[in-house]
N, C-alpha and C positions, 0 to 999 in steps of 0.2 A: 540135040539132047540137052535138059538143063544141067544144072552143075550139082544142083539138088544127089538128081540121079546119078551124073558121074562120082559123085561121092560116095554113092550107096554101092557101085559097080566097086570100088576101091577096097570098100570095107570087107566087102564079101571076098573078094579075090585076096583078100589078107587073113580073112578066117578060113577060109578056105587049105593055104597053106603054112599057115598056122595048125590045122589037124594034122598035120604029117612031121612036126616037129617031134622029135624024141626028148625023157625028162629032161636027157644033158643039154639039148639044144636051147629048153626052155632056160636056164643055167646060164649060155652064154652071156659073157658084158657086150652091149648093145653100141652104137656109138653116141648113145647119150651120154656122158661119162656117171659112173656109180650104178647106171641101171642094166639090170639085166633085160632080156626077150621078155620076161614076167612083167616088168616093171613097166615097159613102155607101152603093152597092151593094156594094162591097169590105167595108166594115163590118158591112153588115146580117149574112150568112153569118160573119163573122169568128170569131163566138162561138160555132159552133156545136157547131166539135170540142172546144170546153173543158168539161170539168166544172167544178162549182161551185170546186172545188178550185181544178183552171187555171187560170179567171178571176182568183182570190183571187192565185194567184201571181204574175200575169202584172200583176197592180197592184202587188203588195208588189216586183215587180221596177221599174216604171215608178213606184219612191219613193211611191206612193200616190196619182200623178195620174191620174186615167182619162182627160186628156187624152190623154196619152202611152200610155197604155194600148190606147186607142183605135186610136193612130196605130200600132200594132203590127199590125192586120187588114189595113191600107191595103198591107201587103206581099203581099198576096193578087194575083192575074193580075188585069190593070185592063186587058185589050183588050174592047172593048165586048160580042165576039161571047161570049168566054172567061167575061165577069161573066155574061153572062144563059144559058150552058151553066151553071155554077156556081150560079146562083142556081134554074134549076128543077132543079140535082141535091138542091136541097134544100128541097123545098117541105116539107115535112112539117120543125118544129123539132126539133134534137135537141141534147145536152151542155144549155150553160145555158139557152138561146134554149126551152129545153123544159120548164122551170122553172114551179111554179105553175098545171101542166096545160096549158104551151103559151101563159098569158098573159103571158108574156115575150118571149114571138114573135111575136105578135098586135099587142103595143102597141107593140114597136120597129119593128114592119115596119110597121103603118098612119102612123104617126109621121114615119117616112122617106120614103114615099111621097107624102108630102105635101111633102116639105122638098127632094122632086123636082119635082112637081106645080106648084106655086104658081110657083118662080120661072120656069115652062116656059109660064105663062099657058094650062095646059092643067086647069083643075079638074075633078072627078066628086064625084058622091056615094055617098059610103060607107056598104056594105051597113049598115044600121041595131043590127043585131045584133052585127057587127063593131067596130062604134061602141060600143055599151052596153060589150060585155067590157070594151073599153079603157079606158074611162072608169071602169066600175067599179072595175078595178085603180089607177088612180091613187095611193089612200091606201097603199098598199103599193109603190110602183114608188120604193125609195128611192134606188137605182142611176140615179135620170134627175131626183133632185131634187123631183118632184111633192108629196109627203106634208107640205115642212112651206109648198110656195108657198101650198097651198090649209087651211094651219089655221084654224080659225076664218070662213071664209069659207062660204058657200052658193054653189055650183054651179048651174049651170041650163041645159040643153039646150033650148031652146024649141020643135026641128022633129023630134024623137023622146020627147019626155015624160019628159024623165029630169031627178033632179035629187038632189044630196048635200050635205049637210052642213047648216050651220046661220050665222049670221052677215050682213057683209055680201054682195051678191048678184053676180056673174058671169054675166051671164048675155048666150048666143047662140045660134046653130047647133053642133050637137055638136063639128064638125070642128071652126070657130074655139075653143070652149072646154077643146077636147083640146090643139091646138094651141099655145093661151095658155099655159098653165099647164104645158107642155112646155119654158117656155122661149123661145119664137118671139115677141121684141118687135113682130116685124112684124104681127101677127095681136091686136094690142089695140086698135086702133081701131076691129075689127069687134066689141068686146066694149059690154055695155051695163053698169049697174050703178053701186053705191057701192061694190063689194067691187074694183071693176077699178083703182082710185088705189093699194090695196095693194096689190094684186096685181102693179102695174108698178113700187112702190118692192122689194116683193122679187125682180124679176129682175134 
């Protein structure tokens, strides 16, 4: 299956239990820091009407912080019902989010879903396939930081067979090591390894 489509399987399976969210749930803080469940489904879509171009601008407008960059999507309809209309009008990725054959959509959308997930104390496991793309793309995802958390370091999925790089070792469940190395300090104590000491001095 292409990645296109793994994307679109993503999106759906995240709007999907996104309809079962209660208002408080939508409320929760997310582990994006500052954003709630609302905010980060506003954001998922946010990118989607941009081309590479409009993204580019829409940073060189926001003086070059993607913080603020970010917080530009968040202007999107954030009524619960209106995110999850919005979000399967767009299961399939398009503008940047379609980047790289759709692995820009794939890995921000599996990404998010987690950063929904976790703090809902509601986990799943992710299709395995959907897992590999993202993780493959890692060394290239330099818009989310990943490329230079994991230089020199070895990678290791334990519960899908997958493993990158060379160095000291990371190693856990795909999720948590997607997750790590995303960014998510929360998710390093599920990590094992000597490569996970650097890996928490560079986040």
């Amino acid at each position: 299956m292409d990645v296109t489509a793994l994307a679109s399987q993503e999106r759906a399976d995240l709007a999907d239990f996104l309809s079962t969210l209660s208002p408080e749930q939508w409320d929760t803080p997310s582990l994006c820091e500052g954003w709630a469940v609302r905010d980060v489904v506003a954001h998922i879509i946010s990118y989607d009407e941009l081309t590479v171009a409009g993204a580019v601008m829409r940073v060189v407008k926001a003086g070059f912080s993607l913080d603020r960059a970010n917080a530009v999507g968040l202007r999107a309809p954030r009524d619960p019902a209106d995110l999850v209309a919005a979000l399967r009008e767009h299961l399939t990725p398009r503008g940047l989010t379609a980047g790289f054959g759709g692995r820009i959509g794939l890995l921000d959308c599996t990404i998010h879903h987690q950063d929904i997930r976790r703090p809902l104390k509601q986990p799943r496991d992710i299709p395995a396939e959907r897992l590999r793309h993202g993780l493959d793309f890692l060394p290239r995802a330099r818009a989310i930081g990943t490329p230079k958390r994991i230089r020199g370091l070895r990678l290791v999925a334990e519960d899908i067979g997958w493993e990158l790089g060379d160095g000291p070792e990371v190693r856990g469940t795909g999720e948590a090591v997607l997750m790590g190395v995303s960014g998510r300090v929360e998710v390093l104590d599920e990590l094992s390894g000597d490569g996970v000491d650097v890996l928490r001095r560079r986040l």
